[in-house]
N, C-alpha and C positions, 0 to 999 in steps of 0.2 A: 504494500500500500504506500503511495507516494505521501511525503508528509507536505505540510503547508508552511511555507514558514514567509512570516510576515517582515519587513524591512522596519531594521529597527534605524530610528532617528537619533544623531548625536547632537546633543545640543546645549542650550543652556535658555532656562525656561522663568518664567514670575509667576509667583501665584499669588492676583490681589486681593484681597477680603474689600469686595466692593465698599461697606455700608463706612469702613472707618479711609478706604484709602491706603493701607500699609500693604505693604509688598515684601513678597519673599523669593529671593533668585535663588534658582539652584543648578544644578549640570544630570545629567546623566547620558549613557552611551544607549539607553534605550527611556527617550521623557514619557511616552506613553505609557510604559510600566511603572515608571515612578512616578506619574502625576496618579495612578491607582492604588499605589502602596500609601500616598503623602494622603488620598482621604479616604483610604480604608483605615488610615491609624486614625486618622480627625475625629472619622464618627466612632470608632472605640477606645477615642480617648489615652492615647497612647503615643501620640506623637511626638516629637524628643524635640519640637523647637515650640517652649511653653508660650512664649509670646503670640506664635499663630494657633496655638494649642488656644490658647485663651479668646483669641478675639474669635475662633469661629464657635465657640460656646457661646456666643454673643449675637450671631448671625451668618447664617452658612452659606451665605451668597459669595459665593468665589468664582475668579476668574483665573481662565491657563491660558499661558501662548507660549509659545516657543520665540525668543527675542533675538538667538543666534545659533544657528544653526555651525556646529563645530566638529573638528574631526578628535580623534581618541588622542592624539599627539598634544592637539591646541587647547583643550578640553578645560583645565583646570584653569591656564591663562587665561580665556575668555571670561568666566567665571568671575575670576580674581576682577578683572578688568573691569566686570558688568557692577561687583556687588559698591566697588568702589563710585563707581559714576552714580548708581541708585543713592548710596550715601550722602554724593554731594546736592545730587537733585533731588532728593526727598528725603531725607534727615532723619527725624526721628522716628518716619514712616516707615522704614527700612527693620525688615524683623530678625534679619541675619545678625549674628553674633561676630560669627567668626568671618575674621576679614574684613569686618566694619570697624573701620576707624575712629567711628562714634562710639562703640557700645565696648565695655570692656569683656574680655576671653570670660565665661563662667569657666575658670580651670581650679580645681583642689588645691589649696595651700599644703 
């Protein structure tokens, strides 16, 4: 039996919690699996970045796009590049931790 196998997207993607504006960038080498895992944890409450944890207990109107399409080489730098520019253009909107020059690392002392 021939299998199916679907093209995965590399890329680097935002997910915005329409009702407040805050935005969250991420990467993956396949976004459509990962924008599925990011709200399979949302809706059971298990998602590891609390700030969008929180605000979608608040209102689960969210938006995906994919903002740059990237290859596995470029993947992390675009990333890096994207969370940076979201930082300067939308501030405290910006839900990312890590890599935001706003927000201090949550790392264990």
């Amino acid at each position: 039996m021939a299998r199916r196998y679907r093209n995965h997207v590399i890329g680097v993607y935002l997910i915005t919690h329409m009702p407040s504006g805050s935005v969250y960038v991420g990467k993956s080498l396949d976004v459509f699996m990962r924008w599925n895992s990011h709200y399979a944890q949302l809706v059971n409450f298990s998602h590891h970045n609390k700030p969008l944890a929180e605000l979608f207990k608040t209102g689960t109107d969210l938006g995906f796009q994919i903002i740059k399409l990237s290859t596995k080489q470029s993947l992390k730098a675009d990333e890096t590049a994207l969370i940076q520019e979201y930082a300067k253009s939308h501030g405290d909107k910006l839900l990312n931790v890590a890599g935001n020059p706003l927000k201090k690392s949550c790392k264990k002392k």
